[in-house]
C-alpha positions in Angstrom: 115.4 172.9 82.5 116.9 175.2 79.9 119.1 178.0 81.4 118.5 180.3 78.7 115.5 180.8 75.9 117.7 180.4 73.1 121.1 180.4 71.4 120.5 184.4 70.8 121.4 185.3 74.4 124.9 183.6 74.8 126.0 184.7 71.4 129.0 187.1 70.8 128.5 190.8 71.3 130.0 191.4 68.1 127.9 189.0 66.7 124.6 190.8 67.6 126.4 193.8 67.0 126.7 192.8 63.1 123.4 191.1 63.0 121.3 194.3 64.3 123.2 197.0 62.1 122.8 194.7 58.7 119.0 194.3 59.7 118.6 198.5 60.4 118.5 199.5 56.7 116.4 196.6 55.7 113.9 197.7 58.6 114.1 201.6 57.7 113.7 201.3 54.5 110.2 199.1 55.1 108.8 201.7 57.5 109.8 204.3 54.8 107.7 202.8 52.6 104.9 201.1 54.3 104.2 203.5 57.4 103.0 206.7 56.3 104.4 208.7 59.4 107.9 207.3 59.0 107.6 208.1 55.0 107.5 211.9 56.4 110.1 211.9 59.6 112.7 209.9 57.4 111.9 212.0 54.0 115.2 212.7 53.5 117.1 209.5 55.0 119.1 206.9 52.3 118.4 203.6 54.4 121.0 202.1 53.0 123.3 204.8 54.4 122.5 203.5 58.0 124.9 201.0 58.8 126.3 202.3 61.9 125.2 203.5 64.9 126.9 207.2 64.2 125.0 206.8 61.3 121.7 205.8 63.3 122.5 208.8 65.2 122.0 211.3 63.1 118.2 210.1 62.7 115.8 211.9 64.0 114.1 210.8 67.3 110.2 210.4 67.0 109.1 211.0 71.2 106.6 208.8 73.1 105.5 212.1 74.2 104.6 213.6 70.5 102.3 210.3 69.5 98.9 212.0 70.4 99.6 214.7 68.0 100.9 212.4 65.2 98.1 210.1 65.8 96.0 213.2 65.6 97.0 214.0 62.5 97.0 210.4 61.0 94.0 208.4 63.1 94.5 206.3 64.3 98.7 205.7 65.0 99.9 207.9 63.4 101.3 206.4 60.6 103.6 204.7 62.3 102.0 201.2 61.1 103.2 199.3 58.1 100.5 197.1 58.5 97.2 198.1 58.3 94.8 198.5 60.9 92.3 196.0 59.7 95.1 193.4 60.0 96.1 194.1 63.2 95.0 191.7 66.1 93.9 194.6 68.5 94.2 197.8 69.2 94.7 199.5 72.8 94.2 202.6 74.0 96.1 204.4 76.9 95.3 207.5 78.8 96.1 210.7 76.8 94.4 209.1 74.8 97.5 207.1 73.3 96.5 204.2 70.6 98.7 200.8 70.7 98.7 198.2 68.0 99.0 194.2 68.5 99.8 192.1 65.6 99.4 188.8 64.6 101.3 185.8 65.8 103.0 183.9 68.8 104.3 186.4 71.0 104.0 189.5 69.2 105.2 191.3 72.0 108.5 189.1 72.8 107.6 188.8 76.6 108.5 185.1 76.7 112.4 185.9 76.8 112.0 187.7 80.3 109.5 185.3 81.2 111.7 182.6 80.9 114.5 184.1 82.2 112.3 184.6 85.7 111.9 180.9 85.9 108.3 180.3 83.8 108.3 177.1 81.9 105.7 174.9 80.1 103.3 173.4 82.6 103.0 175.9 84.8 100.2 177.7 85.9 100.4 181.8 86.1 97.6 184.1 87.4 98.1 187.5 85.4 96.6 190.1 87.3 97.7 193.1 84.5 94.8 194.6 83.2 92.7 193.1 80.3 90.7 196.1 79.7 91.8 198.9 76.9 95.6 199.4 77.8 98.0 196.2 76.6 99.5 194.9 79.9 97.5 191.8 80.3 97.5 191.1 76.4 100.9 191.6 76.4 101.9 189.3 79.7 99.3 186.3 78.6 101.0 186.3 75.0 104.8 185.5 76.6 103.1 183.7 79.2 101.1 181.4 76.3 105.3 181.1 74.6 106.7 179.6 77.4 104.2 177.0 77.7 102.0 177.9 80.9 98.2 178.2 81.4 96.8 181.2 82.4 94.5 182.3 84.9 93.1 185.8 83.0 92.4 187.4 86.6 93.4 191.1 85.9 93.3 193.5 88.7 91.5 194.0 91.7 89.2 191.6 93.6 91.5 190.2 96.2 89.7 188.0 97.8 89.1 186.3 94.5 92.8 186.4 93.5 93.6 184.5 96.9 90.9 181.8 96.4 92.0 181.2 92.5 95.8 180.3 94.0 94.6 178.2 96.7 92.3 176.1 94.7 94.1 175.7 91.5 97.9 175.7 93.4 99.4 178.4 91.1 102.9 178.6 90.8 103.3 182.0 89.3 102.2 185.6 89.5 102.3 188.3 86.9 101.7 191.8 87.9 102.4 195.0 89.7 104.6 194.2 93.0 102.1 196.5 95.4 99.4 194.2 93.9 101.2 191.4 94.9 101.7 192.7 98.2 97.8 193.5 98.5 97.0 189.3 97.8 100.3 188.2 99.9 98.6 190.2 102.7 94.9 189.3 102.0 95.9 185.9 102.3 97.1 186.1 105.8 94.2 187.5 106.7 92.0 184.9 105.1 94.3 182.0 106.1 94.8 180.8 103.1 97.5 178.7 102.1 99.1 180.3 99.0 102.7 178.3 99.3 102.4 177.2 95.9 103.1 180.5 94.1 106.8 180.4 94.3 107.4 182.7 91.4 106.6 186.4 90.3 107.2 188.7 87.2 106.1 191.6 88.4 106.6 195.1 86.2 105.4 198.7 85.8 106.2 200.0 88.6 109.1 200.6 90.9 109.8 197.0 93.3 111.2 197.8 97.0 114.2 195.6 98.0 112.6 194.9 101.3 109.6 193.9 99.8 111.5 191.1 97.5 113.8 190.4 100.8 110.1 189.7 102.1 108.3 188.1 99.4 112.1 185.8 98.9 111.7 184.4 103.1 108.4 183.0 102.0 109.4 181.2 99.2 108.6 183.3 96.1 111.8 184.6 93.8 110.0 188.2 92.4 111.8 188.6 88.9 111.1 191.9 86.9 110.5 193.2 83.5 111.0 196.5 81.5 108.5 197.0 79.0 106.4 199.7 77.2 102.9 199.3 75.6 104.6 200.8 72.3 107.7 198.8 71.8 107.2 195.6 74.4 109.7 194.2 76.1 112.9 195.8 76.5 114.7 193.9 79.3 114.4 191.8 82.5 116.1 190.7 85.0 117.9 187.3 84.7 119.8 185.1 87.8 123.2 183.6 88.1 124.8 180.9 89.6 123.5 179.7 93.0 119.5 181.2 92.0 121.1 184.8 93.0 119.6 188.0 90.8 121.9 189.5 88.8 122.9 193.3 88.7 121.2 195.4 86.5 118.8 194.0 83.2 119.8 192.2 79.9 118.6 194.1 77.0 116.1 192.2 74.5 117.5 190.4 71.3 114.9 191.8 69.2 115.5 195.6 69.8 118.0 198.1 69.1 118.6 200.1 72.2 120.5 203.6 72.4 120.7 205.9 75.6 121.1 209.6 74.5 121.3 213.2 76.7 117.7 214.0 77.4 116.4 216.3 75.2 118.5 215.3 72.0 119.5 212.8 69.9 122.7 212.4 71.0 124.1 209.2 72.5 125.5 209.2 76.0 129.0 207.4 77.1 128.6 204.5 78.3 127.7 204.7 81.9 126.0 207.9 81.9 122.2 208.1 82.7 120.2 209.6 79.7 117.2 208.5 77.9 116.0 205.3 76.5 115.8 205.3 72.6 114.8 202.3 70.8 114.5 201.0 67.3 112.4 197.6 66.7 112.7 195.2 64.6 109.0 194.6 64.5 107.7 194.7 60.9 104.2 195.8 61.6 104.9 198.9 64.1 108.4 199.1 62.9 109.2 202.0 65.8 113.0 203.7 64.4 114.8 205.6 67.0 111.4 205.6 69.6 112.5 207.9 72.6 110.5 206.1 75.7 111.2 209.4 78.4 112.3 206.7 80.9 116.3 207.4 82.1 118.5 204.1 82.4 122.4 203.6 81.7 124.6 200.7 80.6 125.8 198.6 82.8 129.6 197.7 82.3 130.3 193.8 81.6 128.7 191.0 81.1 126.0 189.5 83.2 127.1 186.5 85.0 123.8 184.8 83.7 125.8 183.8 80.9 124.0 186.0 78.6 126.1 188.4 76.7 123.6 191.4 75.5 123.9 194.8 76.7 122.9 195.0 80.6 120.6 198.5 81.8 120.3 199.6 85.3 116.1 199.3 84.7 114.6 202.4 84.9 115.8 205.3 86.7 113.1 208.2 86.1 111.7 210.8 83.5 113.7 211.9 81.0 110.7 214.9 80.3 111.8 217.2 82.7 110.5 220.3 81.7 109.3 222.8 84.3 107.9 226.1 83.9 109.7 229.5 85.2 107.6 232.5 85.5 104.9 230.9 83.0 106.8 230.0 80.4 108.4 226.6 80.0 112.2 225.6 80.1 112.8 222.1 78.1 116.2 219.7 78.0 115.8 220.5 74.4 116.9 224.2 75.3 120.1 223.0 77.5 121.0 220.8 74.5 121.0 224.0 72.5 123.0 226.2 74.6 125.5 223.2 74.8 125.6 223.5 71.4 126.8 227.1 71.4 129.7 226.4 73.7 131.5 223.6 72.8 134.0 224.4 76.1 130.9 222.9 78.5 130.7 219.2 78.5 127.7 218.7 80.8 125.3 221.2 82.1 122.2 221.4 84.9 119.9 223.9 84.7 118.6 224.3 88.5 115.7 226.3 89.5 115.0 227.7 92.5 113.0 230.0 94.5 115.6 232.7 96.3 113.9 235.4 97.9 110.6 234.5 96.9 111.5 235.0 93.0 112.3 232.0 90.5 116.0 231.7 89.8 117.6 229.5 87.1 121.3 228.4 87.5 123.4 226.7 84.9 125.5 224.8 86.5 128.2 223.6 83.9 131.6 221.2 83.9 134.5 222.7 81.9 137.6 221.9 81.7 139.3 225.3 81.7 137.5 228.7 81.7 138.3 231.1 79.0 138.0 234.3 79.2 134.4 236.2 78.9 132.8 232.7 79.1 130.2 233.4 81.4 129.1 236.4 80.1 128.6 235.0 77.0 126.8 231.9 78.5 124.5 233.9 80.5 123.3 235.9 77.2 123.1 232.3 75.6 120.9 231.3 78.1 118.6 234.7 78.0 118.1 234.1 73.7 117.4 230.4 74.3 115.1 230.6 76.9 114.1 234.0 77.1 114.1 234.1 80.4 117.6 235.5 82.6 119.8 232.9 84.0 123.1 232.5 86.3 126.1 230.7 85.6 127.6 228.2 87.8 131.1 226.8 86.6 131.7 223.3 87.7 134.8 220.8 87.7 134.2 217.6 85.3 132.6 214.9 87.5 131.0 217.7 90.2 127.6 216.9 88.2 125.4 213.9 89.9 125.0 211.4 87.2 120.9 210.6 87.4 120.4 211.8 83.8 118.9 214.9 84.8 119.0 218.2 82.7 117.0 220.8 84.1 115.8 220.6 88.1 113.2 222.2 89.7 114.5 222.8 93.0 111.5 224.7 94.2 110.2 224.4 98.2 107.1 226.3 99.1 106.8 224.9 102.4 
């Protein structure tokens, strides 16, 4: 049984490295051309320019959070295709309402990498519980699934009793779903009596998977793998295993992305190790996404995995990078801490808390220097009352007093 999906994953960082940059013009230059909404947000980019990733960098971010009002303006994705809509495969639609495209072709959505990293190979047979209906999940899952070989049970969700039945009678090895669905079927089949010791393996995703509840699930048999994924760009990494069966540390990043984590409300990248935001740039040619900002927080993981795989490992996801909150009605956004870290270069990281002292909002910048020159504060303080125009505190930190969770602005509000 192959270790690893292909040659890709054990190839030398530098390697990748070289391969991804020499492919980002090539890539930026066809969603210039082809994708009406890219033709606008990169206007006044030279593709050919963008050979690093400083020079990546300096592109501007296009937010998961700003696609209903660019698909407002272009219907139905906002430009963002290269390929038209009438030669797409499907298209999916997510609460807000969002629009996703599918394209044509085997595993369109490069799931079968994490897939087979959790142990899915050809012959066996996987019940996907993910939705079918509107929103990509179950397409998304069945097309990996369909790459690595299995046969697939289209079950979706709910219906428990059902689920349980299906396992038992067909002996299915492997689960694809939510883990608290999981849980729900593990449960139900308890209390049916039904012998479900055939499923010994789960890819579960899309939400957040308790350690006791894999301990759990692991005493009866079943190794529970995850996956990171979005209905925009697919998969962006899973978790892989290492010698002895044992799950490795953190998640190896997808061959076919480009993956960046910046401060929260800019553009900017992060050192590595510090939480920020995910920002990705696909190499897909028919939604060719360039510098996508997910608003999920992650961080790099030093090292290499000892999966023998030798991409970029991320700690999965660690929260909302959109943290704005609102202070006596009016909204306070990372975007604005960004700015006033602009203004004063002397402040390496800042956290703008708010709380409720004495039954009034109070916001608090709480900010790292290195030394504190003189009239600092003041001039902070009036930085923060023409950015936000709202008044603000000052609180001067050490570097490293700051927790590193990725967040930039905290609403530290208790009405109880």
């Amino acid at each position: 049984m192959a270790e690893h999906y292909d040659a890709l994953e054990t190839r030398e960082p530098a390697e990748r490295e070289r391969d991804h940059l020499a492919r980002l013009p090539k890539q930026i230059a066809h969603a210039r051309k082809n994708a009406p909404g890219f033709a606008r947000i990169l206007t006044d980019v030279d593709p050919r320019a963008v050979t690093t990733r400083a020079a990546l960098a300096r592109l501007p971010v296009t937010r998961k959070s700003d696609l209903k009002a660019l698909q407002g303006e272009i219907a139905p994705l906002g430009g963002l295709n290269a390929t038209p809509v009438g030669k797409l495969a499907k298209v999916f639609m997510s609460p807000g309402p969002i629009f996703e495209p599918e394209g044509v072709g085997r595993d369109w959505w490069r799931m079968a990498r994490g897939l087979h990293a959790g142990g899915f190979r050809a012959g066996d047979l996987v019940t996907n519980t993910f939705a079918y209906h509107f929103t990509p999940a179950g397409s998304m899952l069945e097309s990996g699934a369909a790459a690595c070989g299995c046969t697939v049970v289209p079950a979706g969700v709910g219906q428990t009793e059902m689920q349980v039945a299906a396992i038992a009678a067909l002996r299915v090895s492997g689960y694809i779903g939510t883990p608290s669905f999981l849980k729900l079927i593990v449960e139900k089949a308890d209390e049916m009596r039904a012998d479900i010791t055939c499923l010994t393996k789960a890819m579960v995703g899309a939400e957040y998977l308790p350690p006791a509840l894999r301990n759990a699930l692991g005493e009866r048999g079943m190794t529970v793998m995850q996956v990171y994924a979005t209905a925009d760009l697919g998969l962006i990494a899973y978790e892989s295993r290492g010698p002895g069966g044992k799950v490795c540390d953190g998640m190896v990043v997808d061959e076919g992305i480009f993956l960046e984590i910046v401060r929260p409300g800019t553009g900017d990248p992060v050192p590595e190790g510090e939480v920020g935001e995910v920002v990705v740039t696909t190499f897909n040619p028919d939604y060719p996404l360039i510098r996508f900002a997910t608003g999920d927080l992650s961080a790099v993981l030093p090292g290499r995995s000892p999966c023998g795989r030798t991409n970029v490992r991320i700690r999965g996801w660690m929260g909302r990078a959109d943290q704005a909150t609102k202070v006596k009605g009016m909204f306070v956004q990372p975007s604005q801490v960004a700015e006033i870290l602009k203004r004063h270069p002397e402040i390496r990281r800042a956290r703008l808390v708010v709380d409720h002292a004495d039954g009034q909002d109070r916001m608090t910048l709480h900010c790292e220097v290195e030394s504190t020159p003189a009239g600092l504060a003041a001039k902070v303080v009036a930085t923060i009352r023409d950015v936000t125009k709202l008044r603000g505190e000052i609180a001067l930190k050490r570097p490293g007093d700051l927790p590193n969770d990725g967040k930039v602005v905290e609403d530290a509000r208790k009405y109880d």
